[in-house]
C-alpha positions in Angstrom: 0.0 0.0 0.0 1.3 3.5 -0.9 2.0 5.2 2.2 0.2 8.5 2.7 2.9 10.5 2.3 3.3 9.7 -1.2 -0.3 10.0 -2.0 -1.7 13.1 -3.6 -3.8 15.2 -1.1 -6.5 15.2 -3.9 -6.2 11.7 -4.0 -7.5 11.0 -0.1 -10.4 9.3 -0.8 -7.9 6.4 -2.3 -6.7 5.6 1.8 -10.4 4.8 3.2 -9.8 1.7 3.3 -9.1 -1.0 6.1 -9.1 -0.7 10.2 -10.8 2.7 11.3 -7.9 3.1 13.3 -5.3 3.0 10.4 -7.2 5.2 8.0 -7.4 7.8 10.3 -4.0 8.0 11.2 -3.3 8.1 7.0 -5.9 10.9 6.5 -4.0 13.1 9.7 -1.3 12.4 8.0 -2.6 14.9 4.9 -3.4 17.4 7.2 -0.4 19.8 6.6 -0.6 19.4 3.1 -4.4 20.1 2.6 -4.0 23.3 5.1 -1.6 25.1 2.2 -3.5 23.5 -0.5 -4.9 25.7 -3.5 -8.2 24.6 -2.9 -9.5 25.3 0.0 -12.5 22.9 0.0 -9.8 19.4 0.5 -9.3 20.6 3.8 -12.9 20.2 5.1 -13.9 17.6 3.5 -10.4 15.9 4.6 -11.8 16.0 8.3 -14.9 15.5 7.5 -14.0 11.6 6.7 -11.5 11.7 9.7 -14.6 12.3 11.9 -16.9 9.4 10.6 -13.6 6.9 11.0 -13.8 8.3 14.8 -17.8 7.3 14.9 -16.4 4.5 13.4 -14.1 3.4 16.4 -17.2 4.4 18.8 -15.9 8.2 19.3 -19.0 9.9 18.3 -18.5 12.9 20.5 -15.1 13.1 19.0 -16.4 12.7 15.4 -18.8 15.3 16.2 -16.5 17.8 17.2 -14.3 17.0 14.4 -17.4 18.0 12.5 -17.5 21.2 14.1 -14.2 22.6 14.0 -14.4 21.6 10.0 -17.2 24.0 9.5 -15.2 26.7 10.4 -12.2 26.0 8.1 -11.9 28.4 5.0 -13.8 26.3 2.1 -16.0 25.0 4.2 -18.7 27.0 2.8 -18.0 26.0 -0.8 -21.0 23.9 -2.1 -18.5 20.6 -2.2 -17.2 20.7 1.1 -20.7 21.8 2.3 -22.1 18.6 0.7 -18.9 16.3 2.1 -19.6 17.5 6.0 -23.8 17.2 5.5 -22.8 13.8 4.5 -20.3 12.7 7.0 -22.7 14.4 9.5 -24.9 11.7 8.7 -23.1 8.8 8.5 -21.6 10.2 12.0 -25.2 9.6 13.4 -26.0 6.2 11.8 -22.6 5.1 12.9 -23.6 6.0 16.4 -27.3 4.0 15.6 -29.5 7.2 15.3 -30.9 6.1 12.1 -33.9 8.2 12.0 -31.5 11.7 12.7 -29.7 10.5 10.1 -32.1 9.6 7.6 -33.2 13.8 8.1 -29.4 14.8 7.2 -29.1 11.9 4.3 -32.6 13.9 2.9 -31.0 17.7 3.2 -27.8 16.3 1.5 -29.6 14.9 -1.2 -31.7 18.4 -1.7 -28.6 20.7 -1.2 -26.6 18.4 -3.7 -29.4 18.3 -6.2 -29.7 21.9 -5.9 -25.9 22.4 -6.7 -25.9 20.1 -9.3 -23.5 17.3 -7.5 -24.8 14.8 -9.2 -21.9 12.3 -7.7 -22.5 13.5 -3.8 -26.4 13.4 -4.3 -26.5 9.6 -5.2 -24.6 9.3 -2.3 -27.3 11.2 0.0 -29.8 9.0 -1.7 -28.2 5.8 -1.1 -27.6 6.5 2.4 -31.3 7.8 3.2 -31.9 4.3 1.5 -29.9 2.5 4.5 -31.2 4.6 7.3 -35.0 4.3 5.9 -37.6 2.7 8.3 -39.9 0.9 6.1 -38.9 -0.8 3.4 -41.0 1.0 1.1 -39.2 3.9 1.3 -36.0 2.1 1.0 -37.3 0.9 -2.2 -37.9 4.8 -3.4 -34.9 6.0 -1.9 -32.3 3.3 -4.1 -34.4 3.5 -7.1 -34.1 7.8 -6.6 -30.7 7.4 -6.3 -30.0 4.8 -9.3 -32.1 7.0 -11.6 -30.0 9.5 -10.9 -26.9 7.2 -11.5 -28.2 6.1 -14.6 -29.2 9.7 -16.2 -26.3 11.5 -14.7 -22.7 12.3 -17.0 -20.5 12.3 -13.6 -18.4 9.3 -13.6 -18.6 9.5 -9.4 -22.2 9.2 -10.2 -22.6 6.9 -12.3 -20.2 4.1 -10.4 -22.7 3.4 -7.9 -24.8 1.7 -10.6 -24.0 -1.9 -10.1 -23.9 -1.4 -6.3 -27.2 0.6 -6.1 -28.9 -2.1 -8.4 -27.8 -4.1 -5.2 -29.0 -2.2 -2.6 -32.8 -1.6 -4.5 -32.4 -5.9 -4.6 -31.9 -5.8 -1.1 -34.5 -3.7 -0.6 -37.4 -5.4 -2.5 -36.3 -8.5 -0.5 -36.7 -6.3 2.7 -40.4 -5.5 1.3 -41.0 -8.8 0.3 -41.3 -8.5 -3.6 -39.2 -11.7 -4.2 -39.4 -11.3 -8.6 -38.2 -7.7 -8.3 -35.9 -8.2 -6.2 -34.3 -11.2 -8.3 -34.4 -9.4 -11.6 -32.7 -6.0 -9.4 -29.6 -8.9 -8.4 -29.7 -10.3 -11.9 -28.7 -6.6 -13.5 -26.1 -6.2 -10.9 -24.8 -9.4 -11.5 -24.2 -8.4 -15.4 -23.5 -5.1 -14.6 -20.9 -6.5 -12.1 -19.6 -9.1 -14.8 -19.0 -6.4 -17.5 -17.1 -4.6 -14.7 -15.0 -7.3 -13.7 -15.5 -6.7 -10.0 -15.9 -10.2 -8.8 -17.0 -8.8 -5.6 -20.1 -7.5 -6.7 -20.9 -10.3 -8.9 -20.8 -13.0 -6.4 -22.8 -11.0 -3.5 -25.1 -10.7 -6.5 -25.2 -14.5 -7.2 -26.0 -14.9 -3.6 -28.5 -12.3 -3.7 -30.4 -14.1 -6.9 -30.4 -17.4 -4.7 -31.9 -15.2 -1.7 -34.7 -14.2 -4.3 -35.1 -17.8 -5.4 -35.8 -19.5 -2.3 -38.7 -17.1 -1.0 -39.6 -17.9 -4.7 -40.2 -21.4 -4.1 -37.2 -22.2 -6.6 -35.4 -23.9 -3.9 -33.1 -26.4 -5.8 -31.8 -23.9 -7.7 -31.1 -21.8 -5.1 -29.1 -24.5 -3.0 -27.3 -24.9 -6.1 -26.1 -21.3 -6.4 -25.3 -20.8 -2.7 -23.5 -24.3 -2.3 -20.9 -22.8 -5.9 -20.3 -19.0 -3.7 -19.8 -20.9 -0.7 -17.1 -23.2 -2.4 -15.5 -19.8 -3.9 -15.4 -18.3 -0.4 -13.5 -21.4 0.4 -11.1 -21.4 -1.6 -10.6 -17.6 -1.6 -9.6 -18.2 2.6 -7.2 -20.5 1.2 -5.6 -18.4 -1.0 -6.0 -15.4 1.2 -7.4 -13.0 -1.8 -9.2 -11.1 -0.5 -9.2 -9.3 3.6 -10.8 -12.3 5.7 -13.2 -10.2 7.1 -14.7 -10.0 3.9 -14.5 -13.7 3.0 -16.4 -14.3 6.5 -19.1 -11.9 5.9 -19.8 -13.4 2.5 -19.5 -16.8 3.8 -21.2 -16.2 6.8 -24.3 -15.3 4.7 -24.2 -18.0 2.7 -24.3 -20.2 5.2 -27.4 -18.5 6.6 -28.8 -19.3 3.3 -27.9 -22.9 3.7 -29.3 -23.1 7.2 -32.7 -22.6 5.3 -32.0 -24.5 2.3 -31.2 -27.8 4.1 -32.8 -29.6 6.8 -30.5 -32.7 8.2 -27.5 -29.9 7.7 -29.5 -26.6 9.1 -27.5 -26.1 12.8 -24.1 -27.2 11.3 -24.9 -24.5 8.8 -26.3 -21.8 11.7 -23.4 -23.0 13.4 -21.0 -21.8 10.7 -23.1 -18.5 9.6 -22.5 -17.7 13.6 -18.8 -17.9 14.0 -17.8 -16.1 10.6 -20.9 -13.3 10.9 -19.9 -12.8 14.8 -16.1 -11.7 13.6 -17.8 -9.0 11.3 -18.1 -5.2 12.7 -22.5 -5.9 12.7 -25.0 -3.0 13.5 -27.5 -5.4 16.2 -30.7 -3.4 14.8 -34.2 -5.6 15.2 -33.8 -6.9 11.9 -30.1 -8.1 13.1 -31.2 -9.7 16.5 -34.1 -11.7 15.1 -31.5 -13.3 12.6 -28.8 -14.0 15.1 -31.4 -15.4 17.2 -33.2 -18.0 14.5 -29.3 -19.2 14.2 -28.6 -19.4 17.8 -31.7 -21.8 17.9 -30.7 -23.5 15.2 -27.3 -23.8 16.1 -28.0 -25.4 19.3 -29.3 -28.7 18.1 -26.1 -29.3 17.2 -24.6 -31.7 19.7 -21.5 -30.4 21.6 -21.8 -26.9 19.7 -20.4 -24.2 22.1 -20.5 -20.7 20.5 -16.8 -19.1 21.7 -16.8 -16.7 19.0 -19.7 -14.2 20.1 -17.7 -10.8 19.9 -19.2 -8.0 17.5 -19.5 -4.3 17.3 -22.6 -2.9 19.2 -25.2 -0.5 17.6 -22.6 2.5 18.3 -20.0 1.1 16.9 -17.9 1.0 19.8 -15.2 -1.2 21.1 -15.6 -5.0 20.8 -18.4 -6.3 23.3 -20.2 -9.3 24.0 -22.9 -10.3 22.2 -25.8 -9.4 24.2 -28.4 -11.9 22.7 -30.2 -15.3 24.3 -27.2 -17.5 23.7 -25.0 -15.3 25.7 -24.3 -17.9 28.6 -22.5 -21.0 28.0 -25.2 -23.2 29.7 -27.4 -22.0 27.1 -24.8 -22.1 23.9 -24.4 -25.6 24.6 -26.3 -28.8 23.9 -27.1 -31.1 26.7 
């Protein structure tokens, strides 16, 4: 990795990427550089993404602070710093689990950016009002607002959140229960992914139109699908290609899959979906616990199974704590 020295201030968005902790110290690191900069605007919107990797770490009165004190830097004003901090401001809340706060800031940014003609920063607004939406119908509007958008707009930064947002709009007819949109939504991303060659995309998207499958009725072709990621996931641990938190999060929710699909195999599979999703950096919302709890139960037909791996980040991102769910105490974890 280029060390942040060597990187372009311009260029800062290229070092969000890994631990919260890490990209932090690389974005401080651009600091001096951004303060003498010809354009003032890279300061702000610098701090504005070292404040949501604090909220990110579980400082959200530190992130919020950092927030402030960028609002009064010279550029902060401009219409694309403004934009950056609304946004940040947002994510700064939903990090902290105030999704219906932030949802209100996602909505400004997406008006102010609309109104200034950011086409790139207003899909953004839009995808993340999508996220921090209540009910799924709205979730629905908000990605398909923001993908028409995408779609329509002549800003590169716009338009590359098309394969992802055709994801996220999947995601959210499944959340709203329309199983045949939300399969022909995961088929798109999955070509759109393809002619991209980001493999990434295309297999959460091939594990997406198995998701849409089952609650189709479709079933053996949806064991079929998850049972090829789930041996790609495999063999990307053993090859280490991609960050292992990744691979587990995949994984994990394939296996959750699985756990549905198959009935002799369903707790080895919860089992499994438990130890890699407990190692991921999970926001414990409703939707969250009543998952983790339909594995737990599950999972404990298993005989012997003992669930040692029950760390995750809580709903404000803070440090790592236990998982505060019905499986919490070892007599319960286990199998008699």
């Amino acid at each position: 990795m280029q060390p942040a020295a060597e990187v372009p201030v311009e260029d800062f968005e290229s070092l969000f990427h890994g631990d919260p902790r890490e990209i932090e110290q690389r974005l401080r690191a651009l600091r001096p550089r951004a303060a003498c900069h010809a354009d003032p605007t890279l300061a702000p919107k610098i701090e504005a993404r070292i404040a949501l990797t604090q909220a990110m770490q579980g400082r959200a009165a530190e992130a919020r602070r950092t927030l402030e004190a960028a609002e009064l830097f010279p550029g902060a004003s401009h219409p694309a710093a403004r934009i950056q901090l609304l946004i940040e401001r947002g994510r700064v809340l939903h990090q902290s689990g105030q999704k219906p706060d932030a949802c209100v800031v996602f909505v400004s940014a997406w008006e102010f950016a609309s109104t200034h003609g950011l086409d790139g920063p207003a899909v953004d607004a839009a995808h993340m009002a999508a996220i921090t939406a209540v009910e799924p119908v709205a979730k629905v509007r908000w990605n398909r607002t923001a993908l028409e958008l995408a779609e329509a707009s002549a800003d590169p930064k716009a338009r590359a959140w098309i394969s992802v947002l055709h994801n996220n709009l999947a995601q959210a007819y499944i959340a709203a229960a329309q199983f045949t949109a939300a399969h022909e939504s995961f088929q798109t991303c999955r070509e759109l992914a393809s002619a991209e060659n980001n493999s990434i995309i295309e297999r959460g998207a091939r594990w997406g139109i198995a998701r849409a499958l089952r609650s189709l009725g479709r079933t053996t072709e949806a064991l079929a699908m998850q049972q090829q990621v789930l041996s790609e996931y495999n063999r990307l641990e053993e090859t280490a290609a991609l960050p292992v938190e990744l691979i587990r999060m995949g994984r994990g929710l394939v296996h959750e899959e699985l756990a549905q699909l198959l009935t002799t195999e369903a707790p080895a599979h919860a089992a499994r979906a438990l130890e890699d999703l407990s190692s991921c950096k999970w926001h414990l919302d409703t939707e969250y616990r009543d998952r983790w709890n339909t594995l737990a139960r599950l999972a404990r037909q298993l005989p012997g199974f003992v669930f040692t791996n029950h760390i995750v980040y809580g709903p404000d991102s803070g440090p790592l704590r236990e998982l505060e769910m019905s499986f919490s105490d070892t007599s319960e974890r286990q199998t008699p």
